[in-house]
MARLO-102728 format. One record per residue: residue in one letter; x, y, z of N, C-alpha, C in turn. Coordinates in pm, whole numbers, plus 50000, padded with zeros to 5 digits. Layout:
<recs>
AXYZXYZXYZ;...
</recs>
This chain:
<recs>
X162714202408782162774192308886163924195108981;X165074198608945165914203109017165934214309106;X164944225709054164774233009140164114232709283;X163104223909232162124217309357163054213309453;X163364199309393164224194209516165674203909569;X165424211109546166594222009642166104233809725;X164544234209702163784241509779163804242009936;X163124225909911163384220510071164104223210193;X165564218410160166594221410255166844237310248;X167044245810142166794260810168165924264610314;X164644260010282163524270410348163944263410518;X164424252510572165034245910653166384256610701;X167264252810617168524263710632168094278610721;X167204286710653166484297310702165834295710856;X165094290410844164334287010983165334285311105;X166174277911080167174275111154167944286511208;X168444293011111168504305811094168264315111211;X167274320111157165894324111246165714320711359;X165964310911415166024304311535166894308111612;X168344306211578169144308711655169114324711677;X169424326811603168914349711582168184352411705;X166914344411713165944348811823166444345411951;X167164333211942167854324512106168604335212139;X169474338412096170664350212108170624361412149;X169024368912055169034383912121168144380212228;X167514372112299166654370312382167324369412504;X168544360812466168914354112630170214364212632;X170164378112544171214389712614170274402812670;X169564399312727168924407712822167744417912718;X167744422112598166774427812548165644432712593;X164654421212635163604420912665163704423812795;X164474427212877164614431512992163864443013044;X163124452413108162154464013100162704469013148;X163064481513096163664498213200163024502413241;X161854498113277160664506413384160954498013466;X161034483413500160934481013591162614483313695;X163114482913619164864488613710164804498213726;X164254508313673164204522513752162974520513838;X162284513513866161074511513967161884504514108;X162934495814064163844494214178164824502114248;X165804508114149166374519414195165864531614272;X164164533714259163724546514305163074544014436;X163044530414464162534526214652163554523514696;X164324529514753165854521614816165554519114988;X164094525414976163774527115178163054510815170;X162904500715103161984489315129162204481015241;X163884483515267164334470315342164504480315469;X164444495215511164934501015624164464501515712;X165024492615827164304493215931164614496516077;X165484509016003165244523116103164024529316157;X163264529016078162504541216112161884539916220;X161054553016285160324558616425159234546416443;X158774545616328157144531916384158204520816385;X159174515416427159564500216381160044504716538;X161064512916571161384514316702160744511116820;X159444522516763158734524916888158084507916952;X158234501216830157444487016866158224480916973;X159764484017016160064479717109160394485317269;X159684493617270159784510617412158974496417507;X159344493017610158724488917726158414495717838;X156954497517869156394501317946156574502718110;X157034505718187157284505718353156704516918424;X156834511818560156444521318659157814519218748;X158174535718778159154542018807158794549218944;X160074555318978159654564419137161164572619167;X161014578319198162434593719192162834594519337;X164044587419362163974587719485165514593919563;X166044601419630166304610019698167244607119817;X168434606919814169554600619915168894607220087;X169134601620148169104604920296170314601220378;X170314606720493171794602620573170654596720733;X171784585920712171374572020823172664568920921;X172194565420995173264559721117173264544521028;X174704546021038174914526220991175054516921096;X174714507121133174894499721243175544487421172;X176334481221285177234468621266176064456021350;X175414447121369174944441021479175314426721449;X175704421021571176644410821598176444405221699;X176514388621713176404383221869177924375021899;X177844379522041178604374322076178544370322284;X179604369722343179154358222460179934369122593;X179544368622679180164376322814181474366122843;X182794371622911183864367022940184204375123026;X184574367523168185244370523292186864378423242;X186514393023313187834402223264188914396723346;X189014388223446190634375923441189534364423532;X190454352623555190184339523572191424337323618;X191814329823764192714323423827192264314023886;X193134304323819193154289523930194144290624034;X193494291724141194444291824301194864276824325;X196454278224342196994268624360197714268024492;X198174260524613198614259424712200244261024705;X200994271824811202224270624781203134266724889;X202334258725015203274258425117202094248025189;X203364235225202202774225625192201884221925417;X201114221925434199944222825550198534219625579;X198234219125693196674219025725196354233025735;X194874232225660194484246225665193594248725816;X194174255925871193534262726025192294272825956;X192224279525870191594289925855191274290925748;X189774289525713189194299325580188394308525599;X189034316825519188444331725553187554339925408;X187274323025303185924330325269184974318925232;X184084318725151183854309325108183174312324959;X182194296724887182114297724784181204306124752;X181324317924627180504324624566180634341524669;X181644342324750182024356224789182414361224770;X182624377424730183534385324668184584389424782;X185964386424718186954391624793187794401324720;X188044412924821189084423624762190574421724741;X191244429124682192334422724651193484424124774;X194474413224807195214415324905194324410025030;X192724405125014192464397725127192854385625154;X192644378825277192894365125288192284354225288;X192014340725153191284332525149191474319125233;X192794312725245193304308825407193924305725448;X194284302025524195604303725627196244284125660;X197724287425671197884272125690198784272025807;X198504260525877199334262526010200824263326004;X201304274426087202394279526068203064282826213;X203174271326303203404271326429205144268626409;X205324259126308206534248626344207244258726238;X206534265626133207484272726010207984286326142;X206944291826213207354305926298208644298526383;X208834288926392210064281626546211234285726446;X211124276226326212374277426209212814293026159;X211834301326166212234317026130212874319126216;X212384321126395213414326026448214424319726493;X214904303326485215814302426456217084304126340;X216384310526222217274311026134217724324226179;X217124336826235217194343426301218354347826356;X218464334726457219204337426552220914333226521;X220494323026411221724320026342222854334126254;X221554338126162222194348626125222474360626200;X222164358426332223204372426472224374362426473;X224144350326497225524346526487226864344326388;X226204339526283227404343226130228094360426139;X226644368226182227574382926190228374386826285;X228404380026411229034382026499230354371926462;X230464365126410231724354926364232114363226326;X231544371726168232574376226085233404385826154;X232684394126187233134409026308234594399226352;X234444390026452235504390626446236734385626359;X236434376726266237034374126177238004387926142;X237374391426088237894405126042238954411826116;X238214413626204239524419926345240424414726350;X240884397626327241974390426351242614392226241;X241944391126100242604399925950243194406725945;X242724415726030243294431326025244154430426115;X245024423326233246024422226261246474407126260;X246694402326166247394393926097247244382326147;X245884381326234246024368826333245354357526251;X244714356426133243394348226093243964351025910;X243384339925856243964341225705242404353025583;X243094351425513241584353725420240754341825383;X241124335225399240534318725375239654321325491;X239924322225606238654320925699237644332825714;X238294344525650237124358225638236324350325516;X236504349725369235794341625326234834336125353;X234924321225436234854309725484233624321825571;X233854328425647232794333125745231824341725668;X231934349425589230934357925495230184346125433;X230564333725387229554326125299228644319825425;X229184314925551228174314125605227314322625658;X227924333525668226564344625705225634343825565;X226174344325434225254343725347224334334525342;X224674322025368223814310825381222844309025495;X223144318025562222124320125725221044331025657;X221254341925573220564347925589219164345925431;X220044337525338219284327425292218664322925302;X218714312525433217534305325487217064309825533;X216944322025603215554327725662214624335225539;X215244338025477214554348525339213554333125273;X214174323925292213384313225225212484306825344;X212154309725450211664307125575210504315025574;X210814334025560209854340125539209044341425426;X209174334825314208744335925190207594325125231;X208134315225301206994304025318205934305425425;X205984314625489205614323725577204424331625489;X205234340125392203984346825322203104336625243;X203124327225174202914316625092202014305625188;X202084307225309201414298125451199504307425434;X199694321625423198554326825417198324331625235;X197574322425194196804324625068195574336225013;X196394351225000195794361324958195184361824778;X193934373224769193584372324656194374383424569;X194854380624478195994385424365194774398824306;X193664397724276192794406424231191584407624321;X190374415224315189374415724370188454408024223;X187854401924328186954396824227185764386024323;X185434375324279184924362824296185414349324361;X184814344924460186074326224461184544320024389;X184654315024266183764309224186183864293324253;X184774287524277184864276724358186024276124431;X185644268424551186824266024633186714250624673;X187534241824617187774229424617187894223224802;X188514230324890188704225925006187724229425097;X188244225625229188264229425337188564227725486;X188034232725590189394237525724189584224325739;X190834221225799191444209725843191944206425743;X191834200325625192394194625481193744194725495;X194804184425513196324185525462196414189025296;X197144198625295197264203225169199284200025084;X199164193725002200264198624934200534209224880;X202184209124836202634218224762201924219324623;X201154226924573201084227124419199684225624393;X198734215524577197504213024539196624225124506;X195224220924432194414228024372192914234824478;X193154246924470191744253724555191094260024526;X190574260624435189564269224364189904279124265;X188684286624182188994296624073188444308724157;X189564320424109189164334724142188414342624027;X187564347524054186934351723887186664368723899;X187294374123833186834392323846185794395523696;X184744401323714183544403523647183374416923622;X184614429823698184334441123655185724444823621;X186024452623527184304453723404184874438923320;X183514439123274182914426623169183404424823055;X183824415223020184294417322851183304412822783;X183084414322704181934411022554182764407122441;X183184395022415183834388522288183124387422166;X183024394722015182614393921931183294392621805;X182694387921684183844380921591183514391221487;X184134401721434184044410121310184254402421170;X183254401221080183754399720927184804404720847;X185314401620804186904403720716186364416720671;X185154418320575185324430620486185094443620632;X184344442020739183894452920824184644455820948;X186054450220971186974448421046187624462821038;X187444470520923188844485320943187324495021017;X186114495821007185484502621076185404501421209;X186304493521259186464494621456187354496421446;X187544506021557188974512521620188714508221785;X190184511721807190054511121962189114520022024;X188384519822154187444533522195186774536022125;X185534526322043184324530021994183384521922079;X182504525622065181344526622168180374516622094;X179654506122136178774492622123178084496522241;X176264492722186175624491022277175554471822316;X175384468222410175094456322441173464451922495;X172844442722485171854436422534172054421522541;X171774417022687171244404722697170014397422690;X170094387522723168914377722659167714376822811;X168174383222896166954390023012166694401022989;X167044414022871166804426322864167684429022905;X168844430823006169844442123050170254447122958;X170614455922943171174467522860172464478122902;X173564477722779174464484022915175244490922696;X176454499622817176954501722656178604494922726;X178794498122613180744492022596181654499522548;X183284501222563184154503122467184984496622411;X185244498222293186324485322250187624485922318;X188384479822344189374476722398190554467222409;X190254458722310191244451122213190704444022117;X191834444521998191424441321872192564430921855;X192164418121752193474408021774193794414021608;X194844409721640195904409821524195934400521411;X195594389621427195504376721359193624370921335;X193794369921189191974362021170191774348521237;X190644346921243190624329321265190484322121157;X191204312221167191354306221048190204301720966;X189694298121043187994289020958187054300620906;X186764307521001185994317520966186154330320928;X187534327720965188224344220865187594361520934;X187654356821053186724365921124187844371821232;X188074382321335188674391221386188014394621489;X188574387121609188464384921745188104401421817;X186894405721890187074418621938186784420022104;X187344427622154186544424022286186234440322335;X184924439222418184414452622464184594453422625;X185054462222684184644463322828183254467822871;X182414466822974181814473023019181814469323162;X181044480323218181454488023389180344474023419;X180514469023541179724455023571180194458323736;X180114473023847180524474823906179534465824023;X177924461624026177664449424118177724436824079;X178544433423973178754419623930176924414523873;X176684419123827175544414723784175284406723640;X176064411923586176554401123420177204392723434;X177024381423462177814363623494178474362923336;X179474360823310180554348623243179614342123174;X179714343222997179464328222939177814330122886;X177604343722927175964344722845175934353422700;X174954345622636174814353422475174674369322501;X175394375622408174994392722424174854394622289;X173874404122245173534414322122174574422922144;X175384428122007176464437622016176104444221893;X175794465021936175094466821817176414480321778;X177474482721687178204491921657177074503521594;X177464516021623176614524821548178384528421477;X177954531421359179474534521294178734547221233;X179994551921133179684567921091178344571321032;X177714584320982176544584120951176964582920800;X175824583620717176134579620536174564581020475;X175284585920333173624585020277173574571120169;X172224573420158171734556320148170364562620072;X169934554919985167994551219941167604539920017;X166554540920025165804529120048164004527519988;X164414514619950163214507119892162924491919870;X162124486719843161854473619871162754462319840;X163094454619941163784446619872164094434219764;X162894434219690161754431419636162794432019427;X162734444319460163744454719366165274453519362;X165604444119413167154442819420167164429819323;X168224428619236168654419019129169814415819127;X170484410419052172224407219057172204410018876;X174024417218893174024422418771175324406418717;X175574408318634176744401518525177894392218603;X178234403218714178604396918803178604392218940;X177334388818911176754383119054176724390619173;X177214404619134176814413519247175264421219274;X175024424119383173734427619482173704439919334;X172534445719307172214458419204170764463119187;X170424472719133169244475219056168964483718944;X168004483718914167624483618769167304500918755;X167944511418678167604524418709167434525818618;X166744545318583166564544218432167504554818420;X168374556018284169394572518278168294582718174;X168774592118164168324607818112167764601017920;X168374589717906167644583917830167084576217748;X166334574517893165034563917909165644556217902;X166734547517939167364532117905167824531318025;X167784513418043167454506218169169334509818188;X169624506818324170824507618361171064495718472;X172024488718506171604479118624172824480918685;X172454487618784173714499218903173904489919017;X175394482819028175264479419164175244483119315;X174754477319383174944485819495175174479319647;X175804484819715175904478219885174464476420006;X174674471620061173324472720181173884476020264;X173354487420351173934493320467173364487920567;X171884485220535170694484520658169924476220623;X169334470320680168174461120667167024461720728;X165544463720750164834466120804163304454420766;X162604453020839161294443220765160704446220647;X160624458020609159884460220501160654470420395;X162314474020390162944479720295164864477620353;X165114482220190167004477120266167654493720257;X168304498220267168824507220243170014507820205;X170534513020069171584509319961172574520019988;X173924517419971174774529319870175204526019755;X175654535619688176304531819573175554539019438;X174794548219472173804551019393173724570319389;X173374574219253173744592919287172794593519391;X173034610219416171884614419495170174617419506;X170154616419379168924615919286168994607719185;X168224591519179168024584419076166614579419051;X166234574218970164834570518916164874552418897;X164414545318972164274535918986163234528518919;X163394513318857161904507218803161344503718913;X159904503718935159424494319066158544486318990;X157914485818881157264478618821157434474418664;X157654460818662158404455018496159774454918519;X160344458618586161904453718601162284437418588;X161384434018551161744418718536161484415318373;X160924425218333160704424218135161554432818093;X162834437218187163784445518080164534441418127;X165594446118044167224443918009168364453818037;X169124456918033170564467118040170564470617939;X169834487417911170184489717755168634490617680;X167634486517757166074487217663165364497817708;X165174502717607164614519917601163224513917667;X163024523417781161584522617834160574533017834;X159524535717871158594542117892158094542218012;X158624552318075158444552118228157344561018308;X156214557118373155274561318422155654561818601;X155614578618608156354578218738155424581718878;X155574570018978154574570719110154564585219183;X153454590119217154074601019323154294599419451;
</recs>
């Protein structure tokens, strides 16, 4: 009986046993398969996605064109306004009725002619009396002197007699000045654009008679952009056109020194020969610079993009096959293409899909002939 009941918990004890034995070698990897870890170790390419078919899935397709520097005349074109080469307001310098005009409005007068005359009856009486004064101060001094020179007369009265001869001959110098100033000559050849008076009119000192206007040669005032301001020099040559067709050319002939403030722009002015006055003051002119020659591409403008930094560019391809986005300048502009620098002499351009690539994406380029 004793043996029995100690059976029990034995065959229990065991099992238990047994149990744990199996937990132990199980959950230390045993059963683990060496086929299948060397089945991992021997694909190490599963995850690589290098290879030639994974690439090629991203080559984008374009149409291209090979295009070839040329040399172009660069032109500057610019508007700007005609300006009278001088402008005088004639002012009156001797105060009269005018007896005489000797032109009128809208006539050309040469220079040193006479526009008119103011009566000068009572100023001619006062000349030759001042005249006659100064024979007499010189005839004082004369003898002054003589009595000096033998002790008859002081230096106080030689003095005393030289200042009035000076003052005699004073007033006539200021007699004849008003004399010249009585007849109102033109300072330049040019125009009387207006003449405010006429004959008979009492005139003051200082009053106002019209503008003198000279038209040859013509100036042409135009405003240069900050960046295109060092390509004019003095003595370069602008063609001009007006807004009736005339057509004429120009040379430069002053450049200002100072920008304008607002517009940051650089005052220029052109002469041209206007020898029958035929270009009036104050009309719009086309001003076209031809500046040095330069090479340039050209193609649509269509094809121009902005790169990273917002500069003008386009999209090229290099030696290989990857997009490039080259910036570049506009020299020219025309209706149907721009013409660039900034670019080699031979480059390969996208003209088609440049808008499905990037800086850097390998393409496949199909090239126009």
């Amino acid at each position: 009986m004793e043996l029995k009941s100690k059976v029990g918990p034995i065959i229990a004890i065991v099992v238990i046993i047994i149990a744990v034995a199996w937990m132990y070698l199980g959950g230390s990897g045993i059963t683990v398969s060496p086929v299948a870890t060397d089945q991992i170790e021997t694909n190490p390419k599963v995850n690589d996605t290098s290879s030639p078919t994974t690439e090629s899935a991203f080559i984008h397709s374009v149409q291209a064109a090979t295009l070839t520097a040329q040399i172009i005349e660069t032109h500057l074109p610019l508007s700007g306004k005609t300006l009278a080469n001088e402008t005088l307001l004639l002012t009156n310098s001797y105060q009269g009725r005018i007896t005489k005009l000797a032109t009128e409005k809208g006539q050309f007068v040469k220079k040193g002619s006479s526009i008119l005359q103011i009566d000068t009856r009572t100023l001619k009486t006062q000349i030759e009396q001042a005249r006659l004064l100064v024979k007499q101060r010189t005839l004082e001094l004369d003898g002054i002197k003589k009595l000096v020179a033998d002790n008859f007369s002081s230096k106080v009265s030689l003095a005393k007699a030289e200042t009035e001869l000076a003052a005699a001959k004073a007033a006539e110098r200021t007699l004849l000045v008003d004399l010249e100033n009585a007849n109102l000559t033109a300072p330049f050849s040019g125009i009387v654009n207006t003449l405010d008076v006429q004959q008979g009119q009492v005139l003051a000192n200082g009053a106002s008679i019209g503008t003198l206007v000279s038209l040859n040669p013509i100036k042409i005032s135009v405003n240069i952009p900050q960046n295109k301001v060092e390509k004019i020099k003095l003595g370069i040559l602008g063609d001009i056109r007006l807004e009736s067709g005339y057509e004429a050319e120009g040379v430069v002939s002053y450049i200002s020194t100072t920008a304008n403030e607002s517009s940051r722009t650089i005052t220029v002015e052109i002469q041209v020969e206007n020898p029958d006055n035929k270009i009036p003051a104050g009309l719009t002119a086309a001003v076209n610079f031809i500046l040095d020659d330069q090479k340039a591409h050209a193609f649509s403008p269509a094809l121009l993009t902005l790169d990273d930094s917002g500069r003008t560019a386009i999209k090229v391809i290099d030696i290989d096959n990857k997009v490039v986005i080259t910036p570049v300048d506009i020299v020219k502009s025309e209706r149907d293409k721009v013409w660039v620098s900034g670019l080699p002499d031979n480059v390969n351009i996208i003209t088609v899909g440049q808008g499905f690539v990037s800086d850097g994406d390998k393409v496949e380029a199909h090239y126009q002939n």
